[in-house]
N, CA, C and O atoms as a Tripos MOL2 file, in Angstrom:
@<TRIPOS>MOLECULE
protein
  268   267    67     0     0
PROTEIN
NO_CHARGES

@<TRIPOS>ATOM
      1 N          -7.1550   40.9900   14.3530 N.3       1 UNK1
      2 CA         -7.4860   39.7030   13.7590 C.3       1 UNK1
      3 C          -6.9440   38.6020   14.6690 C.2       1 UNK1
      4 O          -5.8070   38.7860   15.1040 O.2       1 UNK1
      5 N          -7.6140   37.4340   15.0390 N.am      2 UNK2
      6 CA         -7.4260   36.5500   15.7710 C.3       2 UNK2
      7 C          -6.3180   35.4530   15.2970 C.2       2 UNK2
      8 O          -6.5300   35.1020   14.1370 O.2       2 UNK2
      9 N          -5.5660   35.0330   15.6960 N.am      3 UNK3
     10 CA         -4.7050   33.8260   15.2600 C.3       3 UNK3
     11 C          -5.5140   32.9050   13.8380 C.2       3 UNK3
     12 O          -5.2240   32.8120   12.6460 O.2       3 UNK3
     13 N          -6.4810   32.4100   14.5770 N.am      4 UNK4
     14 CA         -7.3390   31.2790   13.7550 C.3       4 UNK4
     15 C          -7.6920   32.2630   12.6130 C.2       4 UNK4
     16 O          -7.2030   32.0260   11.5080 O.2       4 UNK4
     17 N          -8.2990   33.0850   12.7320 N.am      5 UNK5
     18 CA         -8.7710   33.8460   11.2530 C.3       5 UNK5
     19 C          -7.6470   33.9710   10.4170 C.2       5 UNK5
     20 O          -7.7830   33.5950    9.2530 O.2       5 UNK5
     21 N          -6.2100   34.5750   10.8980 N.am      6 UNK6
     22 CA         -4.8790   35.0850   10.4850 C.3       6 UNK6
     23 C          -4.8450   33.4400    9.4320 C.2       6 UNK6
     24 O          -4.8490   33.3680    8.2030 O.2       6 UNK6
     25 N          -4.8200   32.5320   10.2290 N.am      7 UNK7
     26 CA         -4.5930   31.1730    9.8620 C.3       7 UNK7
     27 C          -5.3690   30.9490    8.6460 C.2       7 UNK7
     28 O          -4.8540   30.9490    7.5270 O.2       7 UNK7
     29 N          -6.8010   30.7280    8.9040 N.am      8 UNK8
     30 CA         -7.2900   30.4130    7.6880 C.3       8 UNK8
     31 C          -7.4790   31.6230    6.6850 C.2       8 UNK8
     32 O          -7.9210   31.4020    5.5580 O.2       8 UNK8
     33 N          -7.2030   32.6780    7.0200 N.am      9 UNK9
     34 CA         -7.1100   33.5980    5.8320 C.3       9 UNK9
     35 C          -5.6930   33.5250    4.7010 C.2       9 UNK9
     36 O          -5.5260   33.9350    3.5520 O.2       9 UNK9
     37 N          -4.8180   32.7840    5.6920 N.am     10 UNK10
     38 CA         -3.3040   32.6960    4.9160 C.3      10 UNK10
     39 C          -3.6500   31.4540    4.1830 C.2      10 UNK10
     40 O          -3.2450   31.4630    3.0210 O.2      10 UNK10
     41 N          -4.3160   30.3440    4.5630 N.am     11 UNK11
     42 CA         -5.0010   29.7690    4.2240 C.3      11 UNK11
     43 C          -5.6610   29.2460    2.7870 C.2      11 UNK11
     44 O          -5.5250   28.1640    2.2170 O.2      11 UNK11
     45 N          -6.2450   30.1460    2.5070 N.am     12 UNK12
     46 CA         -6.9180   30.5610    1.7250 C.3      12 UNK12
     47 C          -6.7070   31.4350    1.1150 C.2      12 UNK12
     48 O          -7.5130   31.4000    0.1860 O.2      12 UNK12
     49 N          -5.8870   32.5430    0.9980 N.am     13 UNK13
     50 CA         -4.6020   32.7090   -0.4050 C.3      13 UNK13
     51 C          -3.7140   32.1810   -0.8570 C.2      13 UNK13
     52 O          -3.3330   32.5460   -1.9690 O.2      13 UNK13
     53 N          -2.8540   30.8290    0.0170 N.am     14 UNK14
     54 CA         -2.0660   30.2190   -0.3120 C.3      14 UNK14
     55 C          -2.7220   29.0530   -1.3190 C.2      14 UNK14
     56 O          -2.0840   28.4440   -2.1780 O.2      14 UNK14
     57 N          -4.4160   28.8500   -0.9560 N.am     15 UNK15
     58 CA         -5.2160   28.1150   -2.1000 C.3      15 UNK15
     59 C          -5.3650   28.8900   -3.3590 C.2      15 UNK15
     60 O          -5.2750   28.3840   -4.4780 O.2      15 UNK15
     61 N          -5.6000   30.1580   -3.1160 N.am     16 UNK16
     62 CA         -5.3320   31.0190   -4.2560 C.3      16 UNK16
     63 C          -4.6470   31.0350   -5.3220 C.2      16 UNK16
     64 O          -4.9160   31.2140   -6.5100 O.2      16 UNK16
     65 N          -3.3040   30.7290   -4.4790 N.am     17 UNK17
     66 CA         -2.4340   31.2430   -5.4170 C.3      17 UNK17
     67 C          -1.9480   29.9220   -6.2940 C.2      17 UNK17
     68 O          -1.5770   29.7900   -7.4610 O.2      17 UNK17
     69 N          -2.1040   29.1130   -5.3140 N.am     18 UNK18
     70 CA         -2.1910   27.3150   -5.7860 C.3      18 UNK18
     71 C          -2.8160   27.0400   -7.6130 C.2      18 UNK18
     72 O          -2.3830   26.6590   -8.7000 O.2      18 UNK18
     73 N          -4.1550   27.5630   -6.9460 N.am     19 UNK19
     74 CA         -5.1710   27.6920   -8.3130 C.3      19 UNK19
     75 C          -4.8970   27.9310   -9.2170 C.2      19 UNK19
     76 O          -5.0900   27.2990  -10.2550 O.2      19 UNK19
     77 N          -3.9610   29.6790   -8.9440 N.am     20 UNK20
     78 CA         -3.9480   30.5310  -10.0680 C.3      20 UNK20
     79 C          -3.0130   29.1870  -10.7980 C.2      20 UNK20
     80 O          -3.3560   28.4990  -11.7600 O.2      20 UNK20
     81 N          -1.9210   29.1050  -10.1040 N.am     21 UNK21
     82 CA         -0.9840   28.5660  -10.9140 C.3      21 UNK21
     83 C          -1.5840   27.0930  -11.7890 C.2      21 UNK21
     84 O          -1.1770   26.8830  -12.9320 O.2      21 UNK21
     85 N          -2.3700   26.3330  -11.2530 N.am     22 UNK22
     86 CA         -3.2270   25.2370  -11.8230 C.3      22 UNK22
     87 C          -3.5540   25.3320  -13.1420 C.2      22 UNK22
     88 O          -3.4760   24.5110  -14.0560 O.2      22 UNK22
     89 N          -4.0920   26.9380  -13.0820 N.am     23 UNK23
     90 CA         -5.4620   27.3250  -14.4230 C.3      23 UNK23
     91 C          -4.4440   27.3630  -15.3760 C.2      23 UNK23
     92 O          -4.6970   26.8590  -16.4700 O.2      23 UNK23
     93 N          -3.1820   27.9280  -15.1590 N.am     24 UNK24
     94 CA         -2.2140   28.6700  -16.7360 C.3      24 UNK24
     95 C          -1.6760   27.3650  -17.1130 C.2      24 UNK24
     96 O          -1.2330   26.3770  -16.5270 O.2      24 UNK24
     97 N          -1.9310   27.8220  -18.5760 N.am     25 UNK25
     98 CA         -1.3250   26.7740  -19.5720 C.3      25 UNK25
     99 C           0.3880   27.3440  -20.1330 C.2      25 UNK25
    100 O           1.3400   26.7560  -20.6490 O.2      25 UNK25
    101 N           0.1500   28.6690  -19.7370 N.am     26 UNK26
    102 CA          1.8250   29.1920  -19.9440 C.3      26 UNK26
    103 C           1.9920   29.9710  -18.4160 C.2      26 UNK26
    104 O           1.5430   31.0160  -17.9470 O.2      26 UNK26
    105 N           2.3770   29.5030  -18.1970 N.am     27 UNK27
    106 CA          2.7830   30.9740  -17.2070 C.3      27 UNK27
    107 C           3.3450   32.0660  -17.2290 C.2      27 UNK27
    108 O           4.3930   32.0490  -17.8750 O.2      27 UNK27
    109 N           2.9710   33.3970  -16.6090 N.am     28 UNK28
    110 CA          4.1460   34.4710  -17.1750 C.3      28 UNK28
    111 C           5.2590   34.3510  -16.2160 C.2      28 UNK28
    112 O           5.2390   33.6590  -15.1980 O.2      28 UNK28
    113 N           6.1760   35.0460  -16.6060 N.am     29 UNK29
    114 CA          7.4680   34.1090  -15.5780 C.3      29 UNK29
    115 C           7.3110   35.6030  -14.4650 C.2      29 UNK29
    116 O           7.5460   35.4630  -13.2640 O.2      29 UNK29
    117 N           6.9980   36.6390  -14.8940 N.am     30 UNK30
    118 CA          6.8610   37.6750  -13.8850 C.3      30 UNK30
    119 C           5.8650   37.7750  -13.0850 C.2      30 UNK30
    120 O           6.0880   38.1700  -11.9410 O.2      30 UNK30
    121 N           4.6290   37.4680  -13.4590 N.am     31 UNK31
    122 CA          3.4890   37.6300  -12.6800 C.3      31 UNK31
    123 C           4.0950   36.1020  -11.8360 C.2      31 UNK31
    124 O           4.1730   35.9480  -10.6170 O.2      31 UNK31
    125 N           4.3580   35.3930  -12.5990 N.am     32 UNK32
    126 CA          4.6690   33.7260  -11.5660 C.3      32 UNK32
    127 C           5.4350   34.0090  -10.3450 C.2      32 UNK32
    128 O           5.1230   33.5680   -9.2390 O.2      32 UNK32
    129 N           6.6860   34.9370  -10.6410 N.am     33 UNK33
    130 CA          7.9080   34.9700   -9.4910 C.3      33 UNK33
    131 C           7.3110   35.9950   -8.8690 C.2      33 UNK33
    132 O           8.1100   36.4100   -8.0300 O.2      33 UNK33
    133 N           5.8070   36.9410   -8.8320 N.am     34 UNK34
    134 CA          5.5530   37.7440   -7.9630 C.3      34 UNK34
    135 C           4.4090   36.6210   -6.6600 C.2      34 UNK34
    136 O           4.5040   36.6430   -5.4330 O.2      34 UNK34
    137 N           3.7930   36.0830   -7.1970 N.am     35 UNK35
    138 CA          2.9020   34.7280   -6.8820 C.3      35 UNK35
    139 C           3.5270   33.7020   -5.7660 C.2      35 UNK35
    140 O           2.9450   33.1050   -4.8610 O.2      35 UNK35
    141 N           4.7320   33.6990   -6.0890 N.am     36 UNK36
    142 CA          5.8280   32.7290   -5.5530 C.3      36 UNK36
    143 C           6.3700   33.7400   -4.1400 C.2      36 UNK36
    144 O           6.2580   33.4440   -2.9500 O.2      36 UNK36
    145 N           6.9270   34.8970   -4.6910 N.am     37 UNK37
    146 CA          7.2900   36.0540   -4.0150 C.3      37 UNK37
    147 C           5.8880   36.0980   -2.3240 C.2      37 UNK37
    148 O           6.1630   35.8520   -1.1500 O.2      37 UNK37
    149 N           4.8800   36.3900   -2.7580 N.am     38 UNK38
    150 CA          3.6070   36.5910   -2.2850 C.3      38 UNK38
    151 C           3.2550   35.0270   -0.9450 C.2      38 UNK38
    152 O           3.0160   35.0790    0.2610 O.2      38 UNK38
    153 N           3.3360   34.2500   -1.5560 N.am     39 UNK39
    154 CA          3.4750   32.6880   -1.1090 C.3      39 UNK39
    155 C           4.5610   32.5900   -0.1830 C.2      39 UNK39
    156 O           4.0620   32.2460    0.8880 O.2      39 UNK39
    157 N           5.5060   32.6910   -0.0910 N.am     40 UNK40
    158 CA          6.7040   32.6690    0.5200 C.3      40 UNK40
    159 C           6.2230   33.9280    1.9320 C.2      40 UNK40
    160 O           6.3080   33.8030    3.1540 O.2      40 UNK40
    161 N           5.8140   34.8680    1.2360 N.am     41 UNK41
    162 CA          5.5310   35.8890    2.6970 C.3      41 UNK41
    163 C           4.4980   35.7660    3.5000 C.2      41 UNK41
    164 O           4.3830   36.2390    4.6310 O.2      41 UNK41
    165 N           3.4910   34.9080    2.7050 N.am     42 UNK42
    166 CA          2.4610   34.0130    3.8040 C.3      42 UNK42
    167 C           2.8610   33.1770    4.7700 C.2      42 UNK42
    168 O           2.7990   33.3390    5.9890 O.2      42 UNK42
    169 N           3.4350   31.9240    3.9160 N.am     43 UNK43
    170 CA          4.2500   30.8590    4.4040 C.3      43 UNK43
    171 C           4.8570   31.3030    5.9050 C.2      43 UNK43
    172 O           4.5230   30.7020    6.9260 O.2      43 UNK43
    173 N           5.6840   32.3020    5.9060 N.am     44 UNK44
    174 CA          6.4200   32.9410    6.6670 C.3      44 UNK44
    175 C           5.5720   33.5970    7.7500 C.2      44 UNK44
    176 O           5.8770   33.2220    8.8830 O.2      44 UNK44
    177 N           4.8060   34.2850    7.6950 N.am     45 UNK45
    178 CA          3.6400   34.3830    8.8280 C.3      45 UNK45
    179 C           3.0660   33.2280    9.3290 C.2      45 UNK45
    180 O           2.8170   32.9710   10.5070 O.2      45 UNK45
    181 N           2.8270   32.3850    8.1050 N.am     46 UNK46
    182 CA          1.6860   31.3670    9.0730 C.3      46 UNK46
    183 C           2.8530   30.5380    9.3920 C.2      46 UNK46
    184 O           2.5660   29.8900   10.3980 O.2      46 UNK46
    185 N           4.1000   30.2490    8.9700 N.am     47 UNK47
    186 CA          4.7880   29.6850   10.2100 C.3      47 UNK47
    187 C           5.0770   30.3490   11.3750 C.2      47 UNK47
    188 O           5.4790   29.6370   12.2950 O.2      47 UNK47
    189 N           5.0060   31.1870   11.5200 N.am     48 UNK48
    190 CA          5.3340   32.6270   12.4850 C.3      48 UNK48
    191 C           4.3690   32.1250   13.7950 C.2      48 UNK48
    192 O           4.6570   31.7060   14.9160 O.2      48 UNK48
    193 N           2.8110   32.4310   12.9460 N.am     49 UNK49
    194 CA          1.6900   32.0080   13.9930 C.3      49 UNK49
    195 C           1.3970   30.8250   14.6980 C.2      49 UNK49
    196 O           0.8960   30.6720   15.8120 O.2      49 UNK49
    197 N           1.9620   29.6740   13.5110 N.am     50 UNK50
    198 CA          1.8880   28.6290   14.7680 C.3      50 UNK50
    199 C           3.1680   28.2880   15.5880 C.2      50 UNK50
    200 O           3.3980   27.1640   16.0350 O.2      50 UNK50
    201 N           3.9290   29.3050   15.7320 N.am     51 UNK51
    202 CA          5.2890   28.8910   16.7670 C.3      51 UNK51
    203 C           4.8260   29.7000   17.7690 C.2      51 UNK51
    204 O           5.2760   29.4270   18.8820 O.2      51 UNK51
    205 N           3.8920   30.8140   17.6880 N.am     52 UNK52
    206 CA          3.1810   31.1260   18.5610 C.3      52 UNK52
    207 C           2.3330   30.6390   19.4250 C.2      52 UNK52
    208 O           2.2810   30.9200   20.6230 O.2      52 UNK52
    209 N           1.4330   29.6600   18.6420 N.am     53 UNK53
    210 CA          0.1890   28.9750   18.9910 C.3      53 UNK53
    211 C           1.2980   27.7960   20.0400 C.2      53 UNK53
    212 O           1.1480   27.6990   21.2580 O.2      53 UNK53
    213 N           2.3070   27.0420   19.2880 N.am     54 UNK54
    214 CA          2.7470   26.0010   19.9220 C.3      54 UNK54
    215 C           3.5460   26.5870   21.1040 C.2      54 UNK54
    216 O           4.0030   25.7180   21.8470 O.2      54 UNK54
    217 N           3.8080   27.7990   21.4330 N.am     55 UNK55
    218 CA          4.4810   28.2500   22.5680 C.3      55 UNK55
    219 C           3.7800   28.5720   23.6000 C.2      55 UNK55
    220 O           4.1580   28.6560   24.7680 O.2      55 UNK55
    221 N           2.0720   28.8730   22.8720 N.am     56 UNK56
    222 CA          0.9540   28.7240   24.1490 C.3      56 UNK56
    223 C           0.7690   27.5100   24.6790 C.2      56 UNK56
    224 O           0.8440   27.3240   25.8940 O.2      56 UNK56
    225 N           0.5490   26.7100   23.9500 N.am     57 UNK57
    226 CA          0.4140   25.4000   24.3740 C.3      57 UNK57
    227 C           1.6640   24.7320   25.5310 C.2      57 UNK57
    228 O           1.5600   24.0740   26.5660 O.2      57 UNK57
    229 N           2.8640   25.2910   24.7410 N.am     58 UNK58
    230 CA          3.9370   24.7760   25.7260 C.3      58 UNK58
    231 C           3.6180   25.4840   27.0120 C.2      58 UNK58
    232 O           3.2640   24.6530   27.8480 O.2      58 UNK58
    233 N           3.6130   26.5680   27.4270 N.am     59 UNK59
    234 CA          3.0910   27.6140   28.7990 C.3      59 UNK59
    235 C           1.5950   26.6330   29.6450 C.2      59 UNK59
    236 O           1.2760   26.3970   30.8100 O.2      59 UNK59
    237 N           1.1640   26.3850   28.6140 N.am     60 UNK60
    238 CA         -0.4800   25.9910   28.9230 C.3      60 UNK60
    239 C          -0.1270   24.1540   29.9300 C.2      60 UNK60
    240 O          -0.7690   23.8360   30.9310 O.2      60 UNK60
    241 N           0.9560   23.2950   29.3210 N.am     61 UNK61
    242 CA          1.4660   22.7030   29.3200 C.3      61 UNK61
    243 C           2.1080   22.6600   30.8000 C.2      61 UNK61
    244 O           1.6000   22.0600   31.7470 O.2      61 UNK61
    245 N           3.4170   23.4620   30.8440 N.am     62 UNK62
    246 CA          3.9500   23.5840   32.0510 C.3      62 UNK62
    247 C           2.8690   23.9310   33.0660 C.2      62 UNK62
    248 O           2.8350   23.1430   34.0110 O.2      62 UNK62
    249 N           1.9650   24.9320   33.1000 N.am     63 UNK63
    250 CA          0.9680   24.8510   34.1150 C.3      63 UNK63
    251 C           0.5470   23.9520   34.6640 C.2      63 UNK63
    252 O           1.0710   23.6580   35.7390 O.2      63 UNK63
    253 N          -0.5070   23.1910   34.1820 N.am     64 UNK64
    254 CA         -0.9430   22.0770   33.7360 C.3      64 UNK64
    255 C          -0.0450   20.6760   35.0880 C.2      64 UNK64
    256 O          -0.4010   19.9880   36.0450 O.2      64 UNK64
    257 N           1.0940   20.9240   34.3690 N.am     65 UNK65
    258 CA          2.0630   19.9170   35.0970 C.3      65 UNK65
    259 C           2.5290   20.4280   36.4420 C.2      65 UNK65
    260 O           3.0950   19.7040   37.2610 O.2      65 UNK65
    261 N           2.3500   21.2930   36.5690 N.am     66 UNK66
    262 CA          3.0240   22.2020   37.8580 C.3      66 UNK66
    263 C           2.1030   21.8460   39.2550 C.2      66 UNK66
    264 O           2.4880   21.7290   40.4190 O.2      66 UNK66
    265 N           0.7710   21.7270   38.6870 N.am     67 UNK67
    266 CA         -0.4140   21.3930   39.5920 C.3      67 UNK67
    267 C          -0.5610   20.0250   40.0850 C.2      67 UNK67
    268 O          -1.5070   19.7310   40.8150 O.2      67 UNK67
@<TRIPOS>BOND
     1     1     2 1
     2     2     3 1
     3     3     4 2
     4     3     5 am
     5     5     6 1
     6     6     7 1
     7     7     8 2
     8     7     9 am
     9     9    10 1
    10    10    11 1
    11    11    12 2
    12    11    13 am
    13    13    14 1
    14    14    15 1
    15    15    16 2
    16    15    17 am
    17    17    18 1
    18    18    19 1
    19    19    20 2
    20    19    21 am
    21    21    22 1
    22    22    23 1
    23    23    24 2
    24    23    25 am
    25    25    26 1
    26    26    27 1
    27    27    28 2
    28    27    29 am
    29    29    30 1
    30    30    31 1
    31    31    32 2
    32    31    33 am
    33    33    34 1
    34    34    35 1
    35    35    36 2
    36    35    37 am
    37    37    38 1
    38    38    39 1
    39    39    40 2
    40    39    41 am
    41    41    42 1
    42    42    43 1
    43    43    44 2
    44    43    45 am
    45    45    46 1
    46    46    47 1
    47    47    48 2
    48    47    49 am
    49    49    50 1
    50    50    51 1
    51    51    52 2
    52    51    53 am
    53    53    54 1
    54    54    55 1
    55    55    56 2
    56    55    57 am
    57    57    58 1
    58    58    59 1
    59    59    60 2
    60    59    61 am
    61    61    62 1
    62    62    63 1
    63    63    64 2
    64    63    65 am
    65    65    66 1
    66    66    67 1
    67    67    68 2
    68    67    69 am
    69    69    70 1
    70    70    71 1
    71    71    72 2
    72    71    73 am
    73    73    74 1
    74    74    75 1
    75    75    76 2
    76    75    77 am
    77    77    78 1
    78    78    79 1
    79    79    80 2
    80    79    81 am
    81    81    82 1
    82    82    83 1
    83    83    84 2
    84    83    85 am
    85    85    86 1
    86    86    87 1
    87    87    88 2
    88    87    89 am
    89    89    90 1
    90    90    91 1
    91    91    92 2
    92    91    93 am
    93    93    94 1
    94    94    95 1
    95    95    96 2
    96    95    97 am
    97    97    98 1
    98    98    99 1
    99    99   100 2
   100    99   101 am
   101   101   102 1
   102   102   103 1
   103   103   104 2
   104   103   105 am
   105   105   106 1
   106   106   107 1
   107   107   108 2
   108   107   109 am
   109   109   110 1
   110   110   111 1
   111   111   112 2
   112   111   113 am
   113   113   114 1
   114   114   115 1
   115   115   116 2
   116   115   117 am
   117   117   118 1
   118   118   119 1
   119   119   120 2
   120   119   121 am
   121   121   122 1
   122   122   123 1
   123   123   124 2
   124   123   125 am
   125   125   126 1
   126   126   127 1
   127   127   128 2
   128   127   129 am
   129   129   130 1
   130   130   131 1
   131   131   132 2
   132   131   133 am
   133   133   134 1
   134   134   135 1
   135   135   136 2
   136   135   137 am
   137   137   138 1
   138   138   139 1
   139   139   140 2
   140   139   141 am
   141   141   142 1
   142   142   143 1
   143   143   144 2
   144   143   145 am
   145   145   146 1
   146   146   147 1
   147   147   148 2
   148   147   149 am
   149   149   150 1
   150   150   151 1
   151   151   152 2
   152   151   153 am
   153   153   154 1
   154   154   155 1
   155   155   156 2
   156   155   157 am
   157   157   158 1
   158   158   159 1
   159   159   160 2
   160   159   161 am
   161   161   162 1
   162   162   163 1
   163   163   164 2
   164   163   165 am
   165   165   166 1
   166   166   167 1
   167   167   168 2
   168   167   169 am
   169   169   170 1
   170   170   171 1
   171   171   172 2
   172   171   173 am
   173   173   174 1
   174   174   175 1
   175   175   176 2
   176   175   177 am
   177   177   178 1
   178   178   179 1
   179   179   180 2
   180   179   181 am
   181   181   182 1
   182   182   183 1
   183   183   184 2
   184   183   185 am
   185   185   186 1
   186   186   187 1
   187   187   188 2
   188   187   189 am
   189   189   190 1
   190   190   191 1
   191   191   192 2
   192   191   193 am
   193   193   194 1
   194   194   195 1
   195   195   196 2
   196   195   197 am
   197   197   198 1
   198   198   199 1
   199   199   200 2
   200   199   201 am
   201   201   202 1
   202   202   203 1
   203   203   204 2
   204   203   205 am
   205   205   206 1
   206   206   207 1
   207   207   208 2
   208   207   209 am
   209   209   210 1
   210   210   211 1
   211   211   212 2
   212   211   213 am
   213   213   214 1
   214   214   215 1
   215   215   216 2
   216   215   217 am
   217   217   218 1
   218   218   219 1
   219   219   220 2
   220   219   221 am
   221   221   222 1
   222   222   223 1
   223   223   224 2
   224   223   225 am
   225   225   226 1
   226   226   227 1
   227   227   228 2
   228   227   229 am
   229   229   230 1
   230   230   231 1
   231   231   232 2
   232   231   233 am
   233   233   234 1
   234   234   235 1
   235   235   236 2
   236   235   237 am
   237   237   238 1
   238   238   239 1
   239   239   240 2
   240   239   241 am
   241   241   242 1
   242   242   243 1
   243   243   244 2
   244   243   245 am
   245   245   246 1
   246   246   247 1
   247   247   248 2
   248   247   249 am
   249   249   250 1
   250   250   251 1
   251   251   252 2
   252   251   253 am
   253   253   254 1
   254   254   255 1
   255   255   256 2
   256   255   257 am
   257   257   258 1
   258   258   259 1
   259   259   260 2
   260   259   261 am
   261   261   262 1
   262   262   263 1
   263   263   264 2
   264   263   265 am
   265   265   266 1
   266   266   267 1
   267   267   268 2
@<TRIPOS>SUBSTRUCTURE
     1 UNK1         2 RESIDUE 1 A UNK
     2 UNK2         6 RESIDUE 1 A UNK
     3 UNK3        10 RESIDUE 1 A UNK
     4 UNK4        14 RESIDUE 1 A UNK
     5 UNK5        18 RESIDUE 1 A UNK
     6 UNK6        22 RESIDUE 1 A UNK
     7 UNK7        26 RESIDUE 1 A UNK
     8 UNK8        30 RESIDUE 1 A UNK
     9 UNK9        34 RESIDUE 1 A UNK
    10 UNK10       38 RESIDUE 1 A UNK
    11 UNK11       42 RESIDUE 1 A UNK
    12 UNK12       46 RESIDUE 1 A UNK
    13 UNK13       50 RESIDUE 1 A UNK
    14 UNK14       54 RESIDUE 1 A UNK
    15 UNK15       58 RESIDUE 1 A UNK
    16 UNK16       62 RESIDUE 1 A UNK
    17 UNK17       66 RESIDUE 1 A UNK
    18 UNK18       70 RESIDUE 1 A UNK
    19 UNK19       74 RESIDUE 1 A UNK
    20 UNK20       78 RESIDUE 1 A UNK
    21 UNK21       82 RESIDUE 1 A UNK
    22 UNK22       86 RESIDUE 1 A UNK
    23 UNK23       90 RESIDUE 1 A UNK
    24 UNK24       94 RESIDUE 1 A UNK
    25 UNK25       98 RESIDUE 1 A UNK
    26 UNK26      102 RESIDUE 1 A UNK
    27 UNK27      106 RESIDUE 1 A UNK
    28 UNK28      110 RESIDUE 1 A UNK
    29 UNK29      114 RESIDUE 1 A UNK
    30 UNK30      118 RESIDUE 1 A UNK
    31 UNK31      122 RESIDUE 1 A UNK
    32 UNK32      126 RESIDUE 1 A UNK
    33 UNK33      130 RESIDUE 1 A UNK
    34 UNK34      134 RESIDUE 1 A UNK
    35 UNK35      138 RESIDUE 1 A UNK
    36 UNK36      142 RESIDUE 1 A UNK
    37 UNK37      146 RESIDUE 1 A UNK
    38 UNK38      150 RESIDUE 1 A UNK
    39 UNK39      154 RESIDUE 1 A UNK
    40 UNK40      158 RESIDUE 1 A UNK
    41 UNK41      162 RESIDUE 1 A UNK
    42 UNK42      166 RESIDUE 1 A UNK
    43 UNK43      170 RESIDUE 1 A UNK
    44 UNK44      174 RESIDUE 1 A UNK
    45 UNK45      178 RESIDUE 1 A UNK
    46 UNK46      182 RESIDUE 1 A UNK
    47 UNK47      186 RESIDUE 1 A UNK
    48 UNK48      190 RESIDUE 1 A UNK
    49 UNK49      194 RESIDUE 1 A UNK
    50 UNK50      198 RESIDUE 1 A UNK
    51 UNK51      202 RESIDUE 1 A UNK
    52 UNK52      206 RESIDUE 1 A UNK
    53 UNK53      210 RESIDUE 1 A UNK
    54 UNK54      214 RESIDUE 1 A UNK
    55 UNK55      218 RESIDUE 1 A UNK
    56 UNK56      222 RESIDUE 1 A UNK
    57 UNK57      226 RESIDUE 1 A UNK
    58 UNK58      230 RESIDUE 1 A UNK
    59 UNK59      234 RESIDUE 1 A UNK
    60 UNK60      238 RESIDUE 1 A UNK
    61 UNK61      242 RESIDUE 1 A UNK
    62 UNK62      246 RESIDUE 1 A UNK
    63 UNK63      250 RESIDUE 1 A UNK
    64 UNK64      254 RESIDUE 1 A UNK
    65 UNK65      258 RESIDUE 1 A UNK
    66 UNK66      262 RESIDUE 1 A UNK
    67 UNK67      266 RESIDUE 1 A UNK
C-alpha cells in the first residue's frame, strides 16, 4: 500500500469513527474506549507516515540545494 492510500485510508476511519461517535445518543463506555483505543492507533501511524513523507522532502530538499 502506498503512503497516500495508507493516508487517506487512515483517513477515512478516523471519519468513521468520528461519525460513529456523532450518531449515539448514549454511548457505551466499552465499545467507546475500544473506538478511542482504535483512533489513537491510527493517529499513531498516520503520524508515523507523514514524518516519513516530511523526511523525503527534507532529502529531496538537501539535493535540490546541493546543485
Amino acid at each position: 500500500m502506498t503512503k497516500e492510500k495508507n493516508l487517506s485510508e487512515n483517513l477515512k476511519k478516523l471519519t468513521k469513527i468520528s461519525e460513529w461517535f456523532e450518531k449515539q445518543e448514549e454511548v457505551d463506555i466499552e465499545e467507546g474506549l475500544e473506538k478511542i483505543k482504535e483512533a489513537a492507533k491510527i493517529i499513531k501511524e498516520t503520524k508515523k507516515s507523514f514524518e516519513e513523507v516530511e523526511n523525503e522532502f527534507e532529502e529531496i530538499k538537501k539535493d535540490i540545494e546541493k546543485d
